[in-house]
N, CA, C and O of each residue as an XYZ file, in Angstrom:
412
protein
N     -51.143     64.029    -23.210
C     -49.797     64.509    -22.916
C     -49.259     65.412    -24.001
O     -49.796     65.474    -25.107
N     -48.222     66.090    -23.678
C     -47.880     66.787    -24.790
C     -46.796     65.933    -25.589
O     -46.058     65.056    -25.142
N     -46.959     66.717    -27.672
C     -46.339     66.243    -28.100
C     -45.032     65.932    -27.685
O     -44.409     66.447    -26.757
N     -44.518     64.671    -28.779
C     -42.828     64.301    -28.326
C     -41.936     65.507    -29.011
O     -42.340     66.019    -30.056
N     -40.707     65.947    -28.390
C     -40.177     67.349    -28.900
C     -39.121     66.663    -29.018
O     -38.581     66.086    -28.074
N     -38.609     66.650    -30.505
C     -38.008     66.125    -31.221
C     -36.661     67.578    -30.824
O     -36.980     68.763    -30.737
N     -35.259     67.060    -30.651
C     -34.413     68.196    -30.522
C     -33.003     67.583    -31.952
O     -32.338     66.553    -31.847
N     -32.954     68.189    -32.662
C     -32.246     68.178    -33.851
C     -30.629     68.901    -33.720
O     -30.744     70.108    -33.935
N     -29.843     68.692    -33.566
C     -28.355     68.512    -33.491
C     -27.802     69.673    -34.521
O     -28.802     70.118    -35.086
N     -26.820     70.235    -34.918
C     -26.030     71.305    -35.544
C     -26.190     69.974    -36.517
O     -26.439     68.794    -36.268
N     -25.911     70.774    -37.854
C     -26.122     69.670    -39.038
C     -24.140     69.318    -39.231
O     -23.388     70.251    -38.950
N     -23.716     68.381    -39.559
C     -22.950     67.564    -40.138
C     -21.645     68.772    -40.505
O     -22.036     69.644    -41.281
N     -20.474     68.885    -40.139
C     -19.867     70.023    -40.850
C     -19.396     69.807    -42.211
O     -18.814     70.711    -42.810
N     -19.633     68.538    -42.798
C     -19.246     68.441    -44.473
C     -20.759     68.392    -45.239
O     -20.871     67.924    -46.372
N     -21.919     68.943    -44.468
C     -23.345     69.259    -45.546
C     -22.727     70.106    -46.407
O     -22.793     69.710    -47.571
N     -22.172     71.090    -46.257
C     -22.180     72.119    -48.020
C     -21.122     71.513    -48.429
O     -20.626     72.349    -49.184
N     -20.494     70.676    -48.430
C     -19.777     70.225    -50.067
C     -20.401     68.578    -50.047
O     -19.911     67.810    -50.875
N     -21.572     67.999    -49.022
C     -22.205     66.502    -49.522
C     -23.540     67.289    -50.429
O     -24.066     66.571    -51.279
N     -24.074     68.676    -50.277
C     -25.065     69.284    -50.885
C     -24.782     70.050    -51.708
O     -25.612     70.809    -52.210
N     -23.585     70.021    -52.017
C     -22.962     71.452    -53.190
C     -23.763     70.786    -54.129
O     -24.251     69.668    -53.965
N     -23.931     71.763    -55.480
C     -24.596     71.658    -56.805
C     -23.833     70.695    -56.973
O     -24.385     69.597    -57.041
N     -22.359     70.739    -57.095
C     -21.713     69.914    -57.966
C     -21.661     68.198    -57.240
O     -21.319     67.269    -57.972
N     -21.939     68.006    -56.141
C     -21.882     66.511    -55.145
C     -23.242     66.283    -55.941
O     -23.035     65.260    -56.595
N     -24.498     66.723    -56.200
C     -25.678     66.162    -56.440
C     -26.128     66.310    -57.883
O     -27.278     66.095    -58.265
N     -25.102     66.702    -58.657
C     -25.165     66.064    -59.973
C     -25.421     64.330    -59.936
O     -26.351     63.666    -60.393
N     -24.539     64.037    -59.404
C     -24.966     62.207    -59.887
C     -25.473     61.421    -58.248
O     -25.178     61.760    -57.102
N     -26.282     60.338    -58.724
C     -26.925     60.004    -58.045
C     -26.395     59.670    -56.795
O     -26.835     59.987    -55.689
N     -25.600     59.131    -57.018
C     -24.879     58.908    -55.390
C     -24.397     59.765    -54.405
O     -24.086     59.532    -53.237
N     -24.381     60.973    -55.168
C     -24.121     62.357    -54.104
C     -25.242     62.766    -54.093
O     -25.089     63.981    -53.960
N     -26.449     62.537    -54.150
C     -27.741     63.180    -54.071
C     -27.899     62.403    -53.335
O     -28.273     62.981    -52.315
N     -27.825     60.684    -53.059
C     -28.205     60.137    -52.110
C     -27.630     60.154    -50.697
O     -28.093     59.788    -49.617
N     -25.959     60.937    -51.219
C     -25.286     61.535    -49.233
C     -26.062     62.674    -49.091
O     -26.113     63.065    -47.925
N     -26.707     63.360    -49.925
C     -26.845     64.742    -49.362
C     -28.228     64.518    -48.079
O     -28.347     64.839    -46.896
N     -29.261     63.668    -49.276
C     -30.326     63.071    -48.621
C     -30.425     62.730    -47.391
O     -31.233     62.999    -46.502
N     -29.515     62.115    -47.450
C     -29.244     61.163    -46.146
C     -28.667     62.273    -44.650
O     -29.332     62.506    -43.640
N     -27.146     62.827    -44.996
C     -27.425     63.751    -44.319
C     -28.211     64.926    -43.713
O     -28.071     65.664    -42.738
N     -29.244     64.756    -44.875
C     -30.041     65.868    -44.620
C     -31.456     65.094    -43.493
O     -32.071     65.921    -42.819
N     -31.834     63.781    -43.368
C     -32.354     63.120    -43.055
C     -32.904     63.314    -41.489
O     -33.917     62.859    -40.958
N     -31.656     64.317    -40.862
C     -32.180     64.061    -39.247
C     -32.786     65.220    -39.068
O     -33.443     65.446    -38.052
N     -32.644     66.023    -39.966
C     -34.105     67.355    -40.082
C     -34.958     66.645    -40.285
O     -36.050     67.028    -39.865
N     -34.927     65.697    -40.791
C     -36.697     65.546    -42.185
C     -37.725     65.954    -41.247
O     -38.471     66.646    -41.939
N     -38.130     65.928    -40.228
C     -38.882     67.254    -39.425
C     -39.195     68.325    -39.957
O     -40.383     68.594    -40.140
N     -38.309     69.074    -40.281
C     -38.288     70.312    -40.718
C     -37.925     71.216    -41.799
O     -37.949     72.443    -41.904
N     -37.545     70.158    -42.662
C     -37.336     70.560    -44.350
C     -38.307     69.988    -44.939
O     -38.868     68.974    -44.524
N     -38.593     70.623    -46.000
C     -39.882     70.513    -46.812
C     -39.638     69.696    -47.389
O     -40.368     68.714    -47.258
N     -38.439     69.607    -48.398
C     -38.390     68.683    -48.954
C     -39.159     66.842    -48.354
O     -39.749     65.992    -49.021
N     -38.858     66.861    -47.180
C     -39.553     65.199    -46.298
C     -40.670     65.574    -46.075
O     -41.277     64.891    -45.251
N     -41.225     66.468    -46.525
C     -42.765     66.802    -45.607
C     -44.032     65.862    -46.443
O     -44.736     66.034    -47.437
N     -43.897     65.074    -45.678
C     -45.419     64.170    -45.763
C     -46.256     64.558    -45.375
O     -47.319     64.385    -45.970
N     -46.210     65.192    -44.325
C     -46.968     65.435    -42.886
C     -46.807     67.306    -42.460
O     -46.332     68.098    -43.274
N     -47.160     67.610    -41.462
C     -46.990     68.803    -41.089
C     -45.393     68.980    -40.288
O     -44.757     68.170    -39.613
N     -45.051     70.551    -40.737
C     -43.536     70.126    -39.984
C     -44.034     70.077    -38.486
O     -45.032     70.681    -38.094
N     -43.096     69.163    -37.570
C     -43.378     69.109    -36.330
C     -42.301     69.891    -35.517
O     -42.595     70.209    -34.365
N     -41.349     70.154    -35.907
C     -39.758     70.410    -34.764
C     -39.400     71.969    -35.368
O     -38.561     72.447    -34.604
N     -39.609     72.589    -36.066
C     -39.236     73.824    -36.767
C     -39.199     75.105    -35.467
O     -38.314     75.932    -35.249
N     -40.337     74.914    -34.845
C     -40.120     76.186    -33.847
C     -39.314     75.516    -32.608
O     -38.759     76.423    -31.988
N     -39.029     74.123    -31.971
C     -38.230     74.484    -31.149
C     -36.563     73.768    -31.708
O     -35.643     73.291    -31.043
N     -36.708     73.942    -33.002
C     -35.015     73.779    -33.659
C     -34.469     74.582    -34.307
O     -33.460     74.273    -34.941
N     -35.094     76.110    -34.333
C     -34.725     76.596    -35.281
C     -33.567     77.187    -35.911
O     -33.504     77.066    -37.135
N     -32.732     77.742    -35.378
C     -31.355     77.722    -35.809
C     -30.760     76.318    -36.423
O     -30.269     76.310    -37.552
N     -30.835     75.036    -35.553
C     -30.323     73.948    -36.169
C     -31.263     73.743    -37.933
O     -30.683     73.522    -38.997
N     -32.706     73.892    -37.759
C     -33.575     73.877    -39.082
C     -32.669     74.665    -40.106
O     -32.402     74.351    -41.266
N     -32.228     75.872    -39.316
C     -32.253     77.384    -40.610
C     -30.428     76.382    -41.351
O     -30.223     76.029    -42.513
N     -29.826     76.278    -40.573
C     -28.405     75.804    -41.228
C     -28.677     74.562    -41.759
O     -28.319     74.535    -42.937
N     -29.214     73.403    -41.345
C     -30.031     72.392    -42.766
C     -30.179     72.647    -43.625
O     -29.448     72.290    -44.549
N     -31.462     73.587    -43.799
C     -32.275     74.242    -44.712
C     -31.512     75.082    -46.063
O     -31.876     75.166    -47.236
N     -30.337     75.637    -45.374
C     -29.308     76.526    -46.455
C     -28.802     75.361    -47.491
O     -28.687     75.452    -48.713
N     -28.555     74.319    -46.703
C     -27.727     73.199    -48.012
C     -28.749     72.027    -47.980
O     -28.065     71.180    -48.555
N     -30.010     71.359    -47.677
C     -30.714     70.786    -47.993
C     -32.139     71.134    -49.046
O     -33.088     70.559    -49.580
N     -31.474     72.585    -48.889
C     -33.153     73.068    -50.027
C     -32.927     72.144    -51.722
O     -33.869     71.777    -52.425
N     -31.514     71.954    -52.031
C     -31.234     72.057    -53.016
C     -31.736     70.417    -53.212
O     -31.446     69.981    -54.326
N     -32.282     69.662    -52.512
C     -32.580     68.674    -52.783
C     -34.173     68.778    -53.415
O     -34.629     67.761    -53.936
N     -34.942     69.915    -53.367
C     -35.719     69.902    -53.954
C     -35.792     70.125    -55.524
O     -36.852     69.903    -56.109
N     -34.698     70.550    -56.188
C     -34.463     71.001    -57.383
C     -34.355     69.884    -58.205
O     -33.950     69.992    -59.362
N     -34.711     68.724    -57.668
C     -34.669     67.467    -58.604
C     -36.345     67.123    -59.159
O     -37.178     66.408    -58.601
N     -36.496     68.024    -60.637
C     -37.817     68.469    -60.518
C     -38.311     67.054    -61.600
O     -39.369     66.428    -61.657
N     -37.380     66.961    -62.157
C     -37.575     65.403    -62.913
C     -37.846     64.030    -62.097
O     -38.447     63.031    -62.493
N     -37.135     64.305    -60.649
C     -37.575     63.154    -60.568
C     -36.676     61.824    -60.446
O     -37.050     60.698    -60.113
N     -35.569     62.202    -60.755
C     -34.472     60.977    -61.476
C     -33.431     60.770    -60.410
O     -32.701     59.820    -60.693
N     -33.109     61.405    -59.184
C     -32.567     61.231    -58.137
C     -31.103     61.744    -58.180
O     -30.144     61.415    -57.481
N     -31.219     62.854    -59.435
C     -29.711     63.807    -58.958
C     -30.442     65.299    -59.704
O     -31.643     65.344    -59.974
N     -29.680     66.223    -59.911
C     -29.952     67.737    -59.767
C     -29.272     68.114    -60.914
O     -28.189     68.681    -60.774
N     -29.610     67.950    -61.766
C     -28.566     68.090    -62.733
C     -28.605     70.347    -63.288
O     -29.404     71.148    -62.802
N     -27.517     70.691    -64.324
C     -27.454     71.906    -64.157
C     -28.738     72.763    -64.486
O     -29.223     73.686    -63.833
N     -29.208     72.138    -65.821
C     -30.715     72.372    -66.412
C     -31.308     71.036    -66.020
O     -30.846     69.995    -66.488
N     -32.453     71.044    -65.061
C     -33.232     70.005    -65.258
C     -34.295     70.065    -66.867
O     -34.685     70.984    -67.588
N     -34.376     69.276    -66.875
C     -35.220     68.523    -68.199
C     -36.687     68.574    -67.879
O     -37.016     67.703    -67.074
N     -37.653     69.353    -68.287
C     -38.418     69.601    -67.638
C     -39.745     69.263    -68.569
O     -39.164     69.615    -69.596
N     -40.850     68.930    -68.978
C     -42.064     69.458    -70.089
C     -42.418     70.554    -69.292
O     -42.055     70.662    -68.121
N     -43.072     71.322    -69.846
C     -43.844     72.232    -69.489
C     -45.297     72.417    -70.804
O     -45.341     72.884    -71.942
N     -45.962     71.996    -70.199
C     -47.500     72.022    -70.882
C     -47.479     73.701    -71.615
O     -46.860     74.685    -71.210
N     -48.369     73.576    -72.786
C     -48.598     74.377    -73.374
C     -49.486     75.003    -72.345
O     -50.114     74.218    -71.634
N     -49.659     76.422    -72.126
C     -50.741     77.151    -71.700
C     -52.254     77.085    -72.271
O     -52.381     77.248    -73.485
N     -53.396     76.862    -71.499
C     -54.679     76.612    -72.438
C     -54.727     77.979    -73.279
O     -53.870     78.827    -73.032
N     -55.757     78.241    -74.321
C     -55.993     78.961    -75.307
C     -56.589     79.931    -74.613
O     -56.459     81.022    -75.170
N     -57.266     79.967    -73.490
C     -58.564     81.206    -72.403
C     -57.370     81.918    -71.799
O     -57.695     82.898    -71.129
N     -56.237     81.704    -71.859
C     -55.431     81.969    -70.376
C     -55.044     83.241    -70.261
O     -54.487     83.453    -69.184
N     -55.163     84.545    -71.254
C     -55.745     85.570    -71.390
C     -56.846     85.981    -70.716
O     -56.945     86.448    -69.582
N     -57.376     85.833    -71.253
C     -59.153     85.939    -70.650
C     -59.231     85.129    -69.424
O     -60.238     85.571    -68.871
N     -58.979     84.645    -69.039
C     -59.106     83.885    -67.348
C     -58.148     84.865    -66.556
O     -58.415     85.093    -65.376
N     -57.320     85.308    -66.998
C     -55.737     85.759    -66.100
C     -56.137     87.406    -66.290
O     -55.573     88.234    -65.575
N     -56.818     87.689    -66.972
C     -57.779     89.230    -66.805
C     -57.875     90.180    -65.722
O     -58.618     89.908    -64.780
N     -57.286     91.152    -65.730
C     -57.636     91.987    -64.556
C     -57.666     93.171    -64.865
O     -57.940     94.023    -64.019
């Protein structure tokens, strides 16, 4: 049979201020944004376990998600809010990376 076609709803009209930068500074506004952002998880990357499944027949509802749920990926630490500079290591570059990166 054919797949189940998941149909995804206009997103929430308070997503851009539960996803503003400033709501997902601290954890508990990262966890409304989440959450609202939740009935995409279909179709934002951020939930992608799996392959997206609903993107081509939601797409307008995807594209207005997508504007205020991207920002949930910017939590590159890890720590469950977005802060202004995330805190990041960044590995030294190996010593070849000249000579490998050559063209």
């Amino acid at each position: 049979g054919d797949p189940q076609i998941t149909h995804i709803d206009k997103p929430p009209i308070d997503l851009k201020t539960t996803c503003s930068p400033i709501n997902v500074q601290s954890k508990v506004g990262y966890a409304q944004c989440k959450d609202k952002c939740s009935p995409a998880a279909c179709c934002l990357s951020f939930f992608y376990d799996h392959q997206p499944t609903c993107l081509e027949t939601n797409e307008v509802a995807c594209g207005e998600y997508d504007t205020f749920c991207e920002i949930l990926n910017f939590d590159h630490n890890g720590d469950g809010m977005v802060q202004y500079q995330e805190h990041v290591e960044v590995p030294l570059p190996p010593s070849n990376l000249r000579e490998v990166c050559e063209w």
